[in-house]
C-alpha positions in Angstrom: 55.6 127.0 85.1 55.0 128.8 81.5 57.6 131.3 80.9 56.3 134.5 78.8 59.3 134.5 76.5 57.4 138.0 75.0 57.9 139.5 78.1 61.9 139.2 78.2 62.9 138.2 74.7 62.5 140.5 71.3 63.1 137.0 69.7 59.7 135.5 71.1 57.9 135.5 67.8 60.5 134.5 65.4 59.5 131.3 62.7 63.2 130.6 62.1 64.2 127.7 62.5 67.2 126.8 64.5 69.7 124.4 66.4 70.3 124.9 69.8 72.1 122.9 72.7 70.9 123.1 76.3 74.2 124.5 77.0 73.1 127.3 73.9 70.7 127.7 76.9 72.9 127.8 79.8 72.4 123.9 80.7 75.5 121.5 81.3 74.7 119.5 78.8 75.3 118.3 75.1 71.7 117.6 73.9 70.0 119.6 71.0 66.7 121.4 70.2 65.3 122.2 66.7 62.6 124.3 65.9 61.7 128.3 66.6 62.2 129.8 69.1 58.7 129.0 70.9 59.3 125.6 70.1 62.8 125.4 71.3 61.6 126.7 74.5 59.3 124.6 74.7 61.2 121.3 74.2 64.1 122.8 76.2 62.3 123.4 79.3 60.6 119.7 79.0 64.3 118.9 78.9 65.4 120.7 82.0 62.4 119.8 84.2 63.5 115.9 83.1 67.0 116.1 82.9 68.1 119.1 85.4 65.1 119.8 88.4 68.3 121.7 89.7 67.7 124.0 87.5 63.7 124.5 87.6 64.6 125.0 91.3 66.6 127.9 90.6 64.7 129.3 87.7 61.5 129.3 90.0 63.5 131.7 92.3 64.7 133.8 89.6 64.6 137.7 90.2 63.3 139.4 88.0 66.7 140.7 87.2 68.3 137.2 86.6 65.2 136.5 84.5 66.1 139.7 82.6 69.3 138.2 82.0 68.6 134.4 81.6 66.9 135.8 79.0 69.4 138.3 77.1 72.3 135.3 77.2 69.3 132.7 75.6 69.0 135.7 73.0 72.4 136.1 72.4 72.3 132.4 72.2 69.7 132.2 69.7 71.1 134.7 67.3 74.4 133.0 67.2 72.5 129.9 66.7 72.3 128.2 63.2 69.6 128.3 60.8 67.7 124.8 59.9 66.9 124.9 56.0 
């Protein structure tokens, strides 16, 4: 499944490097993703489908609503999130 992070997120394009945890992105667990926010996405959903198929279950049945918010917590997630010099 590729997510179009453009579609839901007005952070889809941003080069700033940050720290996230997968519970930054509403995962249950401790473990932690650098990059921007295409390649946080990126490494995070590798780490879900690994680590979590719960979730990839869910997310597949995601209305477009709870995709609309998914997203706007990830953003809110991601702004809060630290900056990587």
């Amino acid at each position: 499944m590729t997510m179009k992070h453009e579609a839901y997120s007005t952070h889809a394009g941003d080069k700033t490097k940050k720290k996230v945890s997968c519970k930054d992105m509403g995962g249950t667990c401790d473990a932690t993703f650098e990059g921007n926010y295409q390649e946080v996405m990126d490494i995070g959903w590798d780490h879900v489908k690994e680590h979590h198929p719960e979730f990839v279950e869910k997310a597949m049945k995601m209305t477009e609503e709870e995709r609309k918010k998914w997203y706007a917590d990830f953003d809110h997630a991601w702004v809060s999130a630290g900056v990587i010099e």
